[in-house]
TIMI-237419 format. One record per residue (C-alpha): residue number from 1; residue in one letter; x, y, z. Coordinates in steps of 0.02 Angstrom, whole numbers. Example, Ala and Ser with C-alpha at 12.3 -4.5 7.8 and 13.67 -1.06 7.14 Angstrom:
(site 1 a (615 -225 390))
(site 2 s (684 -53 357))
***
This chain:
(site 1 x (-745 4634 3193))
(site 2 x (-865 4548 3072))
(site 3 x (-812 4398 3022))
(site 4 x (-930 4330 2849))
(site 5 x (-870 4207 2741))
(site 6 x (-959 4194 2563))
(site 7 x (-917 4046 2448))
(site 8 x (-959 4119 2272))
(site 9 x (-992 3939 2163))
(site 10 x (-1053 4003 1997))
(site 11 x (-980 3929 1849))
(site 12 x (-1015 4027 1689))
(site 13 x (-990 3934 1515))
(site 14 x (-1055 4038 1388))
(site 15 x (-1137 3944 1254))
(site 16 x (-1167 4015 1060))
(site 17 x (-1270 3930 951))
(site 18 x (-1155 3900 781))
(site 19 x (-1308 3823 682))
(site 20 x (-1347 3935 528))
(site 21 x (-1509 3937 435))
(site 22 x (-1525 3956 229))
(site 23 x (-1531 4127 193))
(site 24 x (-1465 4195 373))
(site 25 x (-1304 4256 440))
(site 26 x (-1267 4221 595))
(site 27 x (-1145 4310 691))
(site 28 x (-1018 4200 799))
(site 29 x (-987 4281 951))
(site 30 x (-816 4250 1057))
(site 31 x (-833 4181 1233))
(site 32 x (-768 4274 1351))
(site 33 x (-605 4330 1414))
(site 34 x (-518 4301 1588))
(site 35 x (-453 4452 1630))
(site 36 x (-293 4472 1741))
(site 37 x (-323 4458 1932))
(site 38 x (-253 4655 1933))
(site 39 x (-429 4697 1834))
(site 40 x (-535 4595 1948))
(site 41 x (-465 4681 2096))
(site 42 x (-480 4853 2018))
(site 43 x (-657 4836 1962))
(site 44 x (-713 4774 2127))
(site 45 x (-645 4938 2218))
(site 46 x (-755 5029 2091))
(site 47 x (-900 4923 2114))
(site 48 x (-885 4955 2311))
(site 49 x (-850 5135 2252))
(site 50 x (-1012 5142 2175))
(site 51 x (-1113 5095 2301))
(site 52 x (-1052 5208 2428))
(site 53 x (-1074 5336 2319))
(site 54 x (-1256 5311 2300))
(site 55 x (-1278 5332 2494))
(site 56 x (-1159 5475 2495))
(site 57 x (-1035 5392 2609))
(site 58 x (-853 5426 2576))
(site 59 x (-750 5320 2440))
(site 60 x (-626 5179 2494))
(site 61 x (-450 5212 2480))
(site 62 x (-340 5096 2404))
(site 63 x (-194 5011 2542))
(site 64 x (-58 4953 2426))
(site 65 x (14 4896 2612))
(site 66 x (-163 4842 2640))
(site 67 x (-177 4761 2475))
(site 68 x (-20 4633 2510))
(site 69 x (-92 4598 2687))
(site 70 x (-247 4537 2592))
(site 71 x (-151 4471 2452))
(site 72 x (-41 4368 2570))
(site 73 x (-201 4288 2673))
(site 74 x (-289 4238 2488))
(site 75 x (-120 4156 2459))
(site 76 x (-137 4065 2599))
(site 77 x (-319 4017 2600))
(site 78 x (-275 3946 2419))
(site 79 x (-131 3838 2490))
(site 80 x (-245 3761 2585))
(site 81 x (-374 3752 2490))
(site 82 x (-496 3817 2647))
(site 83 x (-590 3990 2665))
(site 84 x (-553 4061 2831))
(site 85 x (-529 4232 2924))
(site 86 x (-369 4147 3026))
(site 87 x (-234 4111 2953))
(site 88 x (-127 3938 2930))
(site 89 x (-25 4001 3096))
(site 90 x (-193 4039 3175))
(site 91 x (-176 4229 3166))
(site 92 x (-354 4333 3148))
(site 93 x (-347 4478 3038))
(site 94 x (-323 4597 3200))
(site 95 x (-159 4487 3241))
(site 96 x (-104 4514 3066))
(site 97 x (-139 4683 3052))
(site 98 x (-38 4721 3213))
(site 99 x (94 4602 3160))
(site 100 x (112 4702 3009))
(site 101 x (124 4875 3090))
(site 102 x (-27 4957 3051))
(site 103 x (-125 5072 3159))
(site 104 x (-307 5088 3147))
(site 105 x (-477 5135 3254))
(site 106 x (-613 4996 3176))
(site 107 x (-577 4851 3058))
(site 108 x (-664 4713 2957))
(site 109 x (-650 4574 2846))
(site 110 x (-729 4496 2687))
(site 111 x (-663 4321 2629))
(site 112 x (-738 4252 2462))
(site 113 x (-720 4086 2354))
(site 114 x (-779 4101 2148))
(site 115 x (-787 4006 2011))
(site 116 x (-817 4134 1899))
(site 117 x (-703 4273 1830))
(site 118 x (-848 4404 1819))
(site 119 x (-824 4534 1955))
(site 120 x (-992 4621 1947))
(site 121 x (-1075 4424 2010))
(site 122 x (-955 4415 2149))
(site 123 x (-987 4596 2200))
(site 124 x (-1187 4558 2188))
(site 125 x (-1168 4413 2287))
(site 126 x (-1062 4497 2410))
(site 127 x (-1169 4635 2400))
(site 128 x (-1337 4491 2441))
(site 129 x (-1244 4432 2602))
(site 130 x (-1289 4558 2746))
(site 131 x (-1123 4526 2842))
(site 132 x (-1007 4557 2667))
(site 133 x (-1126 4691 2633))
(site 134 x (-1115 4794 2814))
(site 135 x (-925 4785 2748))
(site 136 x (-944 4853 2593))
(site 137 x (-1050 5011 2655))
(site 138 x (-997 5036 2831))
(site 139 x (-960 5242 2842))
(site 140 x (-819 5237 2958))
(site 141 x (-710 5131 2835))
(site 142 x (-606 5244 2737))
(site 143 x (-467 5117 2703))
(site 144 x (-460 4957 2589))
(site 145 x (-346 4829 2525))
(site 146 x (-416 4669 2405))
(site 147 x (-298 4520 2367))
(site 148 x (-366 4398 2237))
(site 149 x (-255 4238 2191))
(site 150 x (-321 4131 2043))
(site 151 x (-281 3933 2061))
(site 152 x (-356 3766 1976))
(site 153 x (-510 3862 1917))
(site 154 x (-545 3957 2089))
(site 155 x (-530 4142 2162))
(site 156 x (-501 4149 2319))
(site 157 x (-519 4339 2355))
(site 158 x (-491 4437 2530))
(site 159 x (-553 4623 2550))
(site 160 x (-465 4706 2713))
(site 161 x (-553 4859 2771))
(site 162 x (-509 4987 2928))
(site 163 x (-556 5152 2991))
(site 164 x (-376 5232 2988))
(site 165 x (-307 5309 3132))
(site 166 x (-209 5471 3134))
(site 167 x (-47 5483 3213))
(site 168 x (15 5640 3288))
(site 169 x (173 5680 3387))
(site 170 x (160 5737 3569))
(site 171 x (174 5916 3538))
(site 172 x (60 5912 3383))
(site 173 x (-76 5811 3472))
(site 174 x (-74 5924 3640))
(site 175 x (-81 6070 3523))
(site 176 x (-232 6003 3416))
(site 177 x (-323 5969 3586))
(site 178 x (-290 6131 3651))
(site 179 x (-362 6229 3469))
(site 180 x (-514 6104 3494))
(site 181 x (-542 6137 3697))
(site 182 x (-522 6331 3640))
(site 183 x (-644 6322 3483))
(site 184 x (-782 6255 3596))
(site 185 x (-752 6377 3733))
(site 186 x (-744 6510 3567))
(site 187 x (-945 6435 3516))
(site 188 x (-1016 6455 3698))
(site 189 x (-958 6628 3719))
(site 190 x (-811 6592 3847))
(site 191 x (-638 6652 3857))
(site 192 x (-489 6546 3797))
(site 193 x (-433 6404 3888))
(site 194 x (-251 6459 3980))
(site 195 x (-119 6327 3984))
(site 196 x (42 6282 4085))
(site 197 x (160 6220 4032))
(site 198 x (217 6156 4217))
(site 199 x (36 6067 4221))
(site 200 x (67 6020 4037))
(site 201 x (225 5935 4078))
(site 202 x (160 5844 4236))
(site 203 x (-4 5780 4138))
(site 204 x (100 5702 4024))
(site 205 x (178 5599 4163))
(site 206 x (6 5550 4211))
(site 207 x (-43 5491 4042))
(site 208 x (127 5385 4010))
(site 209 x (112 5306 4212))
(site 210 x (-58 5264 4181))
(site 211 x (-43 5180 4009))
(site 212 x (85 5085 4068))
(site 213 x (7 5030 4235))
(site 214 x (121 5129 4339))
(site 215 x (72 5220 4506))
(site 216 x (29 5414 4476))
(site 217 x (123 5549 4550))
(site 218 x (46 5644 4688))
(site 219 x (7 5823 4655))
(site 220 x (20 5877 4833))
(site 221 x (-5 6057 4837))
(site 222 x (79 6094 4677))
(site 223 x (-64 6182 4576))
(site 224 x (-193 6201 4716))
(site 225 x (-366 6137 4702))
(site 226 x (-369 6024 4529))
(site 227 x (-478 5916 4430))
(site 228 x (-415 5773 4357))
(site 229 x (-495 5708 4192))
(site 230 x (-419 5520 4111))
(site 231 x (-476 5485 3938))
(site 232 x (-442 5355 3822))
(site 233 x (-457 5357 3638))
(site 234 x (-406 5319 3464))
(site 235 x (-453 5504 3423))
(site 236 x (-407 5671 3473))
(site 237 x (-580 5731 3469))
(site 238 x (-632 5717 3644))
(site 239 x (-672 5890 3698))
(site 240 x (-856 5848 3655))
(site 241 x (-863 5716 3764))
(site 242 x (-830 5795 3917))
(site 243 x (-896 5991 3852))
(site 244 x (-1020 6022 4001))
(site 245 x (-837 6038 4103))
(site 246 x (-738 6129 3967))
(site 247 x (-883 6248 3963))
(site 248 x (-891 6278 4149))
(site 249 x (-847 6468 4192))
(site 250 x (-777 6411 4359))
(site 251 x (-595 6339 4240))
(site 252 x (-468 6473 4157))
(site 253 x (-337 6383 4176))
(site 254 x (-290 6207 4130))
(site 255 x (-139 6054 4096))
(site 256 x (-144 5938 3951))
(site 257 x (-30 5781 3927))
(site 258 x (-36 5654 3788))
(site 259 x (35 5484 3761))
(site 260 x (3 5359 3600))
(site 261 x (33 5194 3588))
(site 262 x (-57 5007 3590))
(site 263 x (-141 4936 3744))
(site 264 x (-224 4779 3774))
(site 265 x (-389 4847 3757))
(site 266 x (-345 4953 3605))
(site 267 x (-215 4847 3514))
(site 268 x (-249 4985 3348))
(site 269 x (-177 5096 3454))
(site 270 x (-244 5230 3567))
(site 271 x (-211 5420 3644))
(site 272 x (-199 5410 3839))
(site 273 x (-248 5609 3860))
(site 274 x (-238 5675 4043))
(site 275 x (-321 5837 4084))
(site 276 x (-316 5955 4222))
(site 277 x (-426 6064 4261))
(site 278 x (-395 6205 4384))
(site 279 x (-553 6318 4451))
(site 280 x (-544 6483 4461))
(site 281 x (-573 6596 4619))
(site 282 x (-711 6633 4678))
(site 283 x (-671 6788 4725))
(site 284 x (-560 6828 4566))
(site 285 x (-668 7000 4527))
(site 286 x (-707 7067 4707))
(site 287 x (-685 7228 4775))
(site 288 x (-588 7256 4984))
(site 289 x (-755 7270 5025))
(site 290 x (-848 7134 4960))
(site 291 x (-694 7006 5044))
(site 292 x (-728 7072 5209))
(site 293 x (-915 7051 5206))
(site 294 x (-880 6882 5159))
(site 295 x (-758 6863 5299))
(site 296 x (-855 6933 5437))
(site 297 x (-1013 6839 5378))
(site 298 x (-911 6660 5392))
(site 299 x (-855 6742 5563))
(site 300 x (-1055 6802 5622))
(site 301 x (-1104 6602 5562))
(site 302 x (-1000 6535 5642))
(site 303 x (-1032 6621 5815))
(site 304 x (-1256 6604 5770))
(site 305 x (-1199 6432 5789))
(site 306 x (-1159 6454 5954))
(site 307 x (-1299 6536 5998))
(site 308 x (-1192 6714 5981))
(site 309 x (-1236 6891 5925))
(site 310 x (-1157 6938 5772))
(site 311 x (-1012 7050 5785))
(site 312 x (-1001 7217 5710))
(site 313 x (-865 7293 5619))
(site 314 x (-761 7449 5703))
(site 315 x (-703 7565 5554))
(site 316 x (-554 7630 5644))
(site 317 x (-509 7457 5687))
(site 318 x (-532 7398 5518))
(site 319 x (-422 7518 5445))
(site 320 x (-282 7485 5557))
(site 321 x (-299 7276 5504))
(site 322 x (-295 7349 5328))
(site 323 x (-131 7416 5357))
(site 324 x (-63 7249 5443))
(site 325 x (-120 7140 5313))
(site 326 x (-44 7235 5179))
(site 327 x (130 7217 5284))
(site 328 x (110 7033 5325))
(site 329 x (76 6982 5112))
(site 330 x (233 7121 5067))
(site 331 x (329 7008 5183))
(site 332 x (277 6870 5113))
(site 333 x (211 6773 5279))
(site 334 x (136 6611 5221))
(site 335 x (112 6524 5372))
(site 336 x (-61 6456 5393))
(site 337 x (-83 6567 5567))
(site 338 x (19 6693 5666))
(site 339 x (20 6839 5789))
(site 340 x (16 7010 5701))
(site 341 x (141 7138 5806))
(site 342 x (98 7073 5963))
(site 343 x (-41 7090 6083))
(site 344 x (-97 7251 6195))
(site 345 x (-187 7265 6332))
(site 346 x (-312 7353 6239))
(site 347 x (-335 7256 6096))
(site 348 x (-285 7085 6026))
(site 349 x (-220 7058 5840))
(site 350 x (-220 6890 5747))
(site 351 x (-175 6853 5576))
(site 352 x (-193 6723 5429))
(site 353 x (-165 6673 5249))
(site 354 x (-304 6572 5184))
(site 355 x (-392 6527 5019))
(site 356 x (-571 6533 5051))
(site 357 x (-632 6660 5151))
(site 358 x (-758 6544 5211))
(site 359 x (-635 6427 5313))
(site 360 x (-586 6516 5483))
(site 361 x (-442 6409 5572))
(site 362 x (-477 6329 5734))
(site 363 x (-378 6487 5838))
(site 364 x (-498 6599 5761))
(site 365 x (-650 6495 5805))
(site 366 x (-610 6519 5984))
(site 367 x (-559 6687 5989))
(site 368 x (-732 6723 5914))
(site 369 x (-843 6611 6052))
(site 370 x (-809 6741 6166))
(site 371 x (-985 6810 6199))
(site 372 x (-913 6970 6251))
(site 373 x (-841 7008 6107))
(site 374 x (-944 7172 6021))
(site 375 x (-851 7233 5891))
(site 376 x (-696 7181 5778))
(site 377 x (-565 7243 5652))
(site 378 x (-550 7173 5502))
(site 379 x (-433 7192 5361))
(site 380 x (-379 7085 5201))
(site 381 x (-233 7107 5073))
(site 382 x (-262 6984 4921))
(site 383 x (-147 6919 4775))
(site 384 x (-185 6830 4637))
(site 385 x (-118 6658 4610))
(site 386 x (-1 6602 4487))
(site 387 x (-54 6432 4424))
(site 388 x (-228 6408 4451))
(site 389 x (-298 6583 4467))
(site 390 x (-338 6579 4643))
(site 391 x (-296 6693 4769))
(site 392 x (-205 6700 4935))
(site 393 x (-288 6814 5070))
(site 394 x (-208 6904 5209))
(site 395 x (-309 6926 5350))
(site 396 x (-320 7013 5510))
(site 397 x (-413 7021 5657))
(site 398 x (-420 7146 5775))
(site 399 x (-533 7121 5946))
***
């Protein structure tokens, strides 16, 4: 916050000459008139007006609340006699301004002391001081409130300026993020942005624990794999700021939670926003086949790092691990490794549920260090996740 203090001493005494020569009429001109504080005030909002609108930066909006703040610190300058931007109490402006309830993103101050009554000198010399004058024209003001008191001969003005800041309820401000998320997505060619509303509702814990200091939840295995995004702001428009991620293809699906409210850092008030992000599959658009020639080539890797030959699959035997996998995900088996149906002496079956096809769980790994091991089965049954868009694979083995 800018804090310039301009002392305006310029006393104006207009003088008429009332001598009259022969033959001449002169005309007597009045001196002139003190108008009410009320004009001054108004005419200086138009003089700031004016100026702004020369550089084509938005008007200033009249505060009547803003107005009495101001008002109330001139009053108190001119009990005292002394130009300052704290108060008798010691408040600065910020103090006051939170004291008195408002809300805002940016703020700044001009404080003034004139001798004269004529508004368009105090605005020039506010205008000549660069401080009062980066006041006048900044572009992010769009708020302003001017309180002028009038005592033994003196004006003692104050002009309060602020960047407002937009208040939205929680389900108005998540919604506002989500149409902005979806509107970039919309200008790089992408899908919509898919939302839960469990992931909404547990990002918005996040965001109120972590304004208010407190420990976060742990996700655990709630959603999956998920990206966790924290940002801070007086403004809802953040989706720019972190666009090269709202733009990836690898997220479909995300979880947006919003609190508002003043903290230390932003005593105008801020929006604690907390985003999740979950990535979609990999494997979202593939085919039976293309999932087992992913799976057997994490297998054949695995076993070249041994110092193996790669195994080769066995239709017949594939087909028949088909047929088991599709059993084992209608049955709903979702622990992380199991036997399949038994064993024969002929041939041994073991079965799975992973996510990545590229992760083989340590009983696999030894089954497959067997160097005379040929040929294998192989079968997968998929389903698409609920949450995140990622899917659970059946698998089974057959050696």
């Amino acid at each position: 916050m800018k804090k310039p203090i301009l002392f305006i001493f310029i006393v104006l005494w207009p003088s008429y000459s009332l001598h009259s020569f022969p033959g001449q009429n002169q005309e007597i001109k009045p001196p002139l008139q003190r108008p009410d504080v009320s004009t001054i005030v108004e005419r200086l909002l138009k003089h700031a007006n004016n100026e702004r609108m020369k550089r084509n930066l938005i008007p200033l909006t009249p505060s009547p609340d803003l107005s009495s703040l101001a008002l109330r610190h001139s009053r108190d300058m001119t009990s005292h006699k002394k130009l300052s931007h704290l108060s008798t109490t010691g408040q600065s402006y910020i103090e006051r301004l939170v004291d008195a309830g408002f809300y805002f993103i940016k703020i700044g101050e001009n404080v003034a002391m004139s001798e004269t009554f004529r508004d368009d000198i105090i605005h020039q010399k506010l205008m000549a001081s660069p401080e009062h004058r980066e006041n006048i024209l900044d572009p992010d003001f769009d708020r302003i409130g001017i309180g002028i008191v009038y005592e033994e001969k003196k004006y003692y003005i104050t002009q309060d300026y602020l960047q407002s800041l937009n208040i939205f309820g929680i389900d108005e401000a998540e919604k506002k993020i989500k149409n902005e998320i979806n509107t970039l997505r919309l200008k790089n060619s992408l899908p919509p942005m898919m939302f839960s509303e469990e992931a909404n509702s547990k990002a918005q814990s996040f965001s109120s624990k972590r304004a208010k200091g407190q420990p976060l939840p742990n996700l655990g295995n709630i959603f999956g794999e998920t990206h966790i995004r924290f940002i801070t702001f007086p403004s809802l428009h953040v989706a720019e700021s972190i666009s090269k991620e709202l733009t990836n293809t690898i997220y479909g699906m995300a979880g947006v939670g919003v609190w508002f409210g003043r903290l230390k850092e932003y005593p105008g008030g801020t929006y604690v926003i907390t985003l999740f992000l979950f990535p979609q599959s990999m494997y979202k658009n593939m085919n039976e086949k293309d999932l087992v020639r992913i799976a057997l080539e994490a297998i054949n890797t695995k076993r070249k790092e041994q110092g193996l030959l790669p195994l080769k699959l066995d239709k017949m035997l594939s087909k028949q691990a088909s047929h088991i996998s599709e059993e084992l995900k209608r049955r709903s088996h979702q622990s992380n490794i199991f036997p399949a149906f038994g064993d024969t002496r002929r041939q041994e079956i073991l079965s799975y549920v992973t996510e990545d096809l590229y992760v083989l769980p340590p009983e696999l790994e030894k089954k497959i260090a067997n160097q005379t091991l040929k040929k294998i089965g192989l079968g997968i049954s998929s389903q698409k996740g609920e949450q995140n868009q990622k899917n659970t694979f059946w698998i089974t083995l057959i050696f």
